[in-house]
C-alpha positions in Angstrom: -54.9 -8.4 104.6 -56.0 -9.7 101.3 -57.8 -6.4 100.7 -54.8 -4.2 101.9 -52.5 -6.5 99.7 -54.5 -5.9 96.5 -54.8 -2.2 97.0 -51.4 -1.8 97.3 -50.6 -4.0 94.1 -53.1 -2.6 92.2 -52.0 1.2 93.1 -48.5 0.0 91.9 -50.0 -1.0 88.4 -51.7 1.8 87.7 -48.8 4.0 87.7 -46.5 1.4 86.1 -45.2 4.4 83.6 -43.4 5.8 86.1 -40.9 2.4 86.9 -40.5 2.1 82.6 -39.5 5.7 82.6 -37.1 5.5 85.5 -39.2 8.5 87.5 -42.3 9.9 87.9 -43.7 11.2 85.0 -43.5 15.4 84.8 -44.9 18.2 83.3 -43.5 21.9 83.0 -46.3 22.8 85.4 -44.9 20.4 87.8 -42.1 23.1 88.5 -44.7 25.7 88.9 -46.6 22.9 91.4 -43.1 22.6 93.4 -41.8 26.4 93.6 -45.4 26.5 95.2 -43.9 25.0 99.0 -39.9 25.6 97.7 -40.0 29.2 97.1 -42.4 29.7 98.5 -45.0 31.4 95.4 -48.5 31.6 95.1 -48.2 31.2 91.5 -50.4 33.8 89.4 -52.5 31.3 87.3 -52.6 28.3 90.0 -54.4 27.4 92.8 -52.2 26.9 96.1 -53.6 23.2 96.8 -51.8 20.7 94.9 -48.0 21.5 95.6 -48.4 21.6 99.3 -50.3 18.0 99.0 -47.3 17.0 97.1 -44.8 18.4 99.7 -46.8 16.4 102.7 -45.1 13.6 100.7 -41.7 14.6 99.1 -40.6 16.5 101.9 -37.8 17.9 99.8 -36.1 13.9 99.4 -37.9 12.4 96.7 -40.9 12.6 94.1 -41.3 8.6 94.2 -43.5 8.6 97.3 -46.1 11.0 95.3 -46.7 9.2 92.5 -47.2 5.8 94.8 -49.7 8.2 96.9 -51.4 8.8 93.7 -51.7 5.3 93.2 -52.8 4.6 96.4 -55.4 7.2 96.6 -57.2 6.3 93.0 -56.5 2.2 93.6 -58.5 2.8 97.4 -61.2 4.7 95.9 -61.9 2.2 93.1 -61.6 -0.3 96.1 -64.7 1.9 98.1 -66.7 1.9 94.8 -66.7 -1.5 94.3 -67.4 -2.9 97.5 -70.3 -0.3 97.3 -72.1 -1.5 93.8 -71.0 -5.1 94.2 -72.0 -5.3 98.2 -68.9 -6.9 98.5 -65.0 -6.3 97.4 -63.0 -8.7 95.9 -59.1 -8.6 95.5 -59.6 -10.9 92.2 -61.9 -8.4 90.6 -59.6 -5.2 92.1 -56.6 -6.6 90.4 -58.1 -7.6 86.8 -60.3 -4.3 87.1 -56.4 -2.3 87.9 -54.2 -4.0 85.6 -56.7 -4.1 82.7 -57.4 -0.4 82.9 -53.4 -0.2 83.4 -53.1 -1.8 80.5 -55.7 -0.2 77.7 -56.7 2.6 79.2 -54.8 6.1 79.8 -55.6 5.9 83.4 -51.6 4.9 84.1 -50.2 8.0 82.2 -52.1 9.9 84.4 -52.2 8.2 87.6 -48.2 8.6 87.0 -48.1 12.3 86.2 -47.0 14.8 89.1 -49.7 17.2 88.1 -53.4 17.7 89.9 -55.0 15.9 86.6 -55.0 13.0 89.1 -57.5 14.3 91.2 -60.1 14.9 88.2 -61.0 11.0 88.8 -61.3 11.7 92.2 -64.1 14.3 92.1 -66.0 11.9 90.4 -65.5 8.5 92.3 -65.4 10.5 95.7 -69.2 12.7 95.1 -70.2 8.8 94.6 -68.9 7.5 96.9 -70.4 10.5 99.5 -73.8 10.4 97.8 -74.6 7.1 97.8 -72.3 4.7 99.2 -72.4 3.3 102.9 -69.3 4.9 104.7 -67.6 4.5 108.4 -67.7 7.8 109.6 -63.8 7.9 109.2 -64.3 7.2 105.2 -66.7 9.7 104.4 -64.5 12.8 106.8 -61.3 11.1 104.7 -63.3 11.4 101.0 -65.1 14.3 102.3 -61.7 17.0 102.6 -59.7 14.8 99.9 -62.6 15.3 97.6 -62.8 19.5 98.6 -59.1 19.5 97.9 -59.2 17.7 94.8 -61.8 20.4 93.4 -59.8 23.2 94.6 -56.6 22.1 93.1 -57.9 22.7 89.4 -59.9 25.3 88.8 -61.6 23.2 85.9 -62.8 21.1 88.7 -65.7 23.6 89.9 -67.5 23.2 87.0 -67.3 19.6 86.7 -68.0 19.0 90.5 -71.2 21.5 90.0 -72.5 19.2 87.2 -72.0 16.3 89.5 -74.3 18.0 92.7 -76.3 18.7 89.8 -76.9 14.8 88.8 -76.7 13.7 92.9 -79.4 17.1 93.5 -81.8 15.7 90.5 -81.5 12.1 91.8 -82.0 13.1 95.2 -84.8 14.9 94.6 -86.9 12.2 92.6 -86.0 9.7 95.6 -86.7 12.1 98.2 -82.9 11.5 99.6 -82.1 14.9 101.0 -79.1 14.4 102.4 -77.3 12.8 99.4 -77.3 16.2 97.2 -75.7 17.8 100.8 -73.0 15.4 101.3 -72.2 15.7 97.4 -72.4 19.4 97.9 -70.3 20.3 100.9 -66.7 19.4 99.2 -67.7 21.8 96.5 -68.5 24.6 99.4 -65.5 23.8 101.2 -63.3 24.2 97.6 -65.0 27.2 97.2 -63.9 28.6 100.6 -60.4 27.2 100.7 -59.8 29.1 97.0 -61.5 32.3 98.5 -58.9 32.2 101.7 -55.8 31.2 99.9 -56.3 33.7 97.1 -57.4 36.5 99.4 -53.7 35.5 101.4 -51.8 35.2 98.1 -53.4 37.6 95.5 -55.3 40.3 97.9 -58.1 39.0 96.3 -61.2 37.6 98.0 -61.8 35.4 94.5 -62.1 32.2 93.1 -60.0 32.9 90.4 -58.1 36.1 90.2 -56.6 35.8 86.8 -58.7 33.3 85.1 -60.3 35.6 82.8 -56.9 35.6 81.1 -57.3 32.4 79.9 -60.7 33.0 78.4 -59.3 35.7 76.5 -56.5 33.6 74.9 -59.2 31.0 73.7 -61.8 33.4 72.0 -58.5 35.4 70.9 -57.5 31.9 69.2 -61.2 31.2 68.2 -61.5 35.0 66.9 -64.1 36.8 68.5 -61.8 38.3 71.0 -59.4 39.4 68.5 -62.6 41.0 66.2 -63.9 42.9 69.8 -60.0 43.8 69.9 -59.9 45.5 66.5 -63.1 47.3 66.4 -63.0 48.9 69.5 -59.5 50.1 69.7 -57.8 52.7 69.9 -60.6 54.2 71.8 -60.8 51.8 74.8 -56.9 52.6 75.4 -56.4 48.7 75.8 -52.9 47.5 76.3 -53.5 45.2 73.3 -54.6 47.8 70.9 -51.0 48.2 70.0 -51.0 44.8 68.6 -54.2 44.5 66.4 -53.4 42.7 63.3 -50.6 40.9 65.3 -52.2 38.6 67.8 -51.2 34.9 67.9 -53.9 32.5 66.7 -53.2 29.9 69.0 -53.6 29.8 72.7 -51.0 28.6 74.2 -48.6 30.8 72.4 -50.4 34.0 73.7 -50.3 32.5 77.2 -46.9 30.9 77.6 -44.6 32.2 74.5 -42.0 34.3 75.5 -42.4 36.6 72.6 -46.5 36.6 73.0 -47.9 40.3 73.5 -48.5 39.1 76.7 -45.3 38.4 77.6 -43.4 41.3 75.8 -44.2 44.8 75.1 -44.1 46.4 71.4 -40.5 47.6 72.2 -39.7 44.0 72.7 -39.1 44.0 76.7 -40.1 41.2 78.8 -43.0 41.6 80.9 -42.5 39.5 84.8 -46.2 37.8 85.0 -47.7 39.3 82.3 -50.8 36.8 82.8 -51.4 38.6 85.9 -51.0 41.8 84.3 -53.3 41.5 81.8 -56.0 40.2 83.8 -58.3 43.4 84.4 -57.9 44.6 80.7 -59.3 40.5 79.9 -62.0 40.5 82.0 -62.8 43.8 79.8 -62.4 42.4 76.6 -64.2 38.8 77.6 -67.0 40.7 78.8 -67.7 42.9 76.0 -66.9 39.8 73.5 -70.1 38.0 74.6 -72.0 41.2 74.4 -71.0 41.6 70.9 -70.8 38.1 69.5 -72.5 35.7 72.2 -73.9 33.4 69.1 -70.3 32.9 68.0 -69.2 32.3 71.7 -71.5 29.6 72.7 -71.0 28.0 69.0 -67.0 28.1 69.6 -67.6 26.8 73.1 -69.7 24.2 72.0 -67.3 23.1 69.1 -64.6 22.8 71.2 -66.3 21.0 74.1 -66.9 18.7 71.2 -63.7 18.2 70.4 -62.3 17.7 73.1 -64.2 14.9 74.3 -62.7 12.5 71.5 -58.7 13.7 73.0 -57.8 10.8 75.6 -54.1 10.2 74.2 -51.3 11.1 76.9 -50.5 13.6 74.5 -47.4 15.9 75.7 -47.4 14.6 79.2 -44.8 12.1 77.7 -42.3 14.7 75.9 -39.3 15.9 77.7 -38.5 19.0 75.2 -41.2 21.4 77.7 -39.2 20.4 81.1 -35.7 21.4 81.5 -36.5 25.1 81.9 -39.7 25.1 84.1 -38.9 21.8 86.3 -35.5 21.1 86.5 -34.0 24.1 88.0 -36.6 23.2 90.6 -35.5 19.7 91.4 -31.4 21.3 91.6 -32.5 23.5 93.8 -34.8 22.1 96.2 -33.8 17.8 96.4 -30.7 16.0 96.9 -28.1 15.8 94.0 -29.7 11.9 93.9 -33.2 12.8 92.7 -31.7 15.1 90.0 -29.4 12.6 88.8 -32.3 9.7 88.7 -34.5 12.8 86.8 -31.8 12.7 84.3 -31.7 9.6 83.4 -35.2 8.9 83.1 -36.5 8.0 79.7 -39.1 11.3 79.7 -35.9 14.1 80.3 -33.8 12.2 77.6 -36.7 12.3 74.9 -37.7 8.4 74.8 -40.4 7.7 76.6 -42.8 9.5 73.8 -41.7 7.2 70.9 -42.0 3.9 73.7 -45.5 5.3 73.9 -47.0 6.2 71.1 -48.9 2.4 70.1 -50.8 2.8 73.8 -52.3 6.0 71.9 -54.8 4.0 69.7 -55.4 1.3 72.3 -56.9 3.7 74.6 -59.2 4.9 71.3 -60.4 1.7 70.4 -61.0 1.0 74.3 -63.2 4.2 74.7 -65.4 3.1 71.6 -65.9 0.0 72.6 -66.8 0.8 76.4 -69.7 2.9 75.3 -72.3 -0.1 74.1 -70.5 -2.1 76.9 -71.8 0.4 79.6 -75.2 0.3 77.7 -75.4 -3.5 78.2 -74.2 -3.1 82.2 -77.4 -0.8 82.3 -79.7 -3.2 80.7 -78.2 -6.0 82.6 -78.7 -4.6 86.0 -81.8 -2.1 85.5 -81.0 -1.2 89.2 -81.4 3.0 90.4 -78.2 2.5 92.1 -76.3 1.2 88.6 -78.0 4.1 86.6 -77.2 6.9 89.4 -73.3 5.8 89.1 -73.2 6.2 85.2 -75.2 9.7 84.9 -72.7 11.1 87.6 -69.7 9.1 85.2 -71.0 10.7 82.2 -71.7 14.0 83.7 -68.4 13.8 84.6 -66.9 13.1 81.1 -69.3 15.9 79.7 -68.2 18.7 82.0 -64.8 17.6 82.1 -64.8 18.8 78.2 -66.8 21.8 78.4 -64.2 23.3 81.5 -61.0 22.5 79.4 -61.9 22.4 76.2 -64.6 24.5 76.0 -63.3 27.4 78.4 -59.4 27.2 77.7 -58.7 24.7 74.7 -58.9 21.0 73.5 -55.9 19.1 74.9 -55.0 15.3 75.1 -54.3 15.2 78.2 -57.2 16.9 79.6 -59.5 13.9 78.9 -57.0 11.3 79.3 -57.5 12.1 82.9 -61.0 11.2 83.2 -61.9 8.9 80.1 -60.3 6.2 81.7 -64.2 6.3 84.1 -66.2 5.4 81.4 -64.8 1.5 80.8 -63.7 1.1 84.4 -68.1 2.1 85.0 -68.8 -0.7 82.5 -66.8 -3.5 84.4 -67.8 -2.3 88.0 -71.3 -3.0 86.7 -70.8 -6.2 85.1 -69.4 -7.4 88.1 -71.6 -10.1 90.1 -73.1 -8.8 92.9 -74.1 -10.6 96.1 -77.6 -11.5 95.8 -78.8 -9.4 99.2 -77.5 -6.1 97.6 -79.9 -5.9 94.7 -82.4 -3.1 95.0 -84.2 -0.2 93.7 -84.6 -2.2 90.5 -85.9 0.8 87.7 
């Protein structure tokens, strides 16, 4: 009961943004995530995972019960982790480990965010958990499919869980432990085939991504290789952008979402419905033949922005309400009681205060993340222990790929490694923990 009781406190401190703010804390996706079960849609540039998990909880009522599931889920699996490096759990440690990376960390302003960022943590600490840790048979079939759901809901996510069976595979390998690189891998095979059936239901389209390469395009548009490819081989490819060479936006997300972006309206100024969608074939086109002109410049721009985006971990614009009253809150009138739209509106995020309010964590989280990188070091030196050293490689690997499949792939956001930073000093206390004497093995 002691257990139970400190996972459930715990779960309720990590999303402590949400009770300042008055609701959960939104996004403008997080309309797109909803309309997913409420219209229904299978939105053009989203996978169809994440808003049906939310619906198993809202049911249409309220958007309270997700964010303490999301709380739950990541206060549980830090729970698992612990009892498996430690050989042991202990509520005291749960609760300072919780509240401390609650506190400094930007772990809370995503554990409070209804968007699948959540479950980027959850690739991690779940492949772990599967690889290594000793499971009932009902933990590892529970972390097994919420793991395979967590790397479908984010495309970004098969990359980063293919660099994770790449760390489990290599470790498995010089141990001889076979069946640790298969347990890490079958999630990752059962993400691919749940993205292959829903896509081929929703798009027609037996593919892991049908419109990705769109966002591709908008990055080395922004970065300027696309936009070179664009210019030098039009008019002769007949490309729907040729009619805007000279006139491409240099930033990414105002190609993608701006209603004025080429992609969005034609040259006689008419809106296009999905134009993401539609522009998909021609950017798979103009990707392709990009690389083949300029794949020096690619890799360079990839690599610069992977770069980058590893030192983003502020919450970023997951805290401002100016993005959400024309993507989300049409979809809470339409589809909850006249209660939850109220409670929406006055929430500090839809009035524009909750930004300000949280600005100072900003620089805490900063200082936090620099100083949890020598920290982890000394864990490592401390312990010297295969098990300690297998647990930070996957963390890092983690961290790593997490930048090069936003960053690198669609464009350096905050938010994108605020999701997962928060690993890196939560891996440092876990291993500084004391363990119980009869769990030390495999010293290196």
């Amino acid at each position: 009961m002691r257990g139970w009781l400190a996972v459930v406190l715990a779960a309720l401190a990590v999303v402590w943004p949400a009770f300042w703010n008055g609701y959960p804390l939104v996004f403008s996706d997080t309309g797109a995530f909803l309309h997913q079960t409420l219209g229904p849609l299978m939105i053009w540039d989203k996978p169809w995972i994440y808003g049906p998990m939310m619906h198993l909880l809202h049911w249409q009522v309220s958007l309270w019960p997700v964010v303490v599931g999301q709380g739950l889920m990541l206060s549980w699996l830090l729970w698992r982790v612990q009892a498996w490096l430690r050989g042991e759990a202990s509520a005291g440690w749960h609760l300072g480990l919780c509240v401390g990376l609650a506190l400094l960390t930007p772990l809370p302003f995503t554990a409070a965010l209804l968007m699948p960022d959540v479950l980027t943590p959850v690739v991690v600490l779940g492949m772990a958990l599967l690889a290594w840790a000793p499971l009932a048979r009902w933990e590892k079939a529970a972390i097994g499919v919420l793991v395979a759901l967590a790397i479908a809901s984010h495309l970004s996510h098969l990359p980063l869980a293919a660099g994770l069976v790449a760390v489990v595979a290599l470790a498995a390998w010089r141990k001889g432990f076979v069946l640790a690189g298969v347990r890490a891998a079958l999630p990752l095979l059962g993400a691919i085939g749940l993205l292959l059936v829903t896509n081929a239901v929703g798009h027609g389209r037996w593919s892991l991504s049908p419109h990705g390469a769109t966002f591709m395009l908008a990055r080395l548009i922004a970065d300027g290789p696309a936009a070179r490819t664009i210019e030098a081989e039009c008019p002769a490819r007949g490309w729907y952008l040729c009619g805007f060479v000279g006139k491409l936006p240099t930033d990414s997300d105002i190609f993608l979402w701006d209603p004025a972006s080429p992609m969005n309206r034609d040259l006689e100024g008419r809106p296009i419905f999905l134009g993401g969608a539609r522009i998909s074939p021609e950017a798979r086109e103009i990707v392709a033949e990009t690389i083949r002109r300029e794949p020096g410049t690619v890799a360079m721009t990839f690599l610069r922005n992977t770069i980058r985006q590893l030192g983003l971990i502020r919450p970023g614009d997951t805290l401002i309400g100016s993005i959400l009253p024309e993507g989300l809150r049409p979809r809470i009138a339409e589809g909850f009681p006249a209660r939850e739209l109220a409670a929406y509106d006055a929430g500090l995020q839809s009035r524009h205060l909750l930004e300000p309010e949280m600005r100072g964590f900003g620089l805490v989280d900063e200082v936090v993340m620099v100083l949890a990188i020598p920290l982890l070091g000394f864990a490592l030196w401390r312990r010297r222990e295969a098990m300690a050293w297998r647990f930070a490689a996957l963390v890092l690997m983690g961290l790593l790929a997490n930048a090069a499949a936003t960053g690198g792939l669609s464009g350096p956001h905050d938010r994108y490694q605020a999701r997962i930073a928060w690993l890196l000093p939560a891996a440092a206390v876990l291993l500084l923990m004391p363990q119980k004497r009869e769990t030390r093995r495999e010293i290196i």
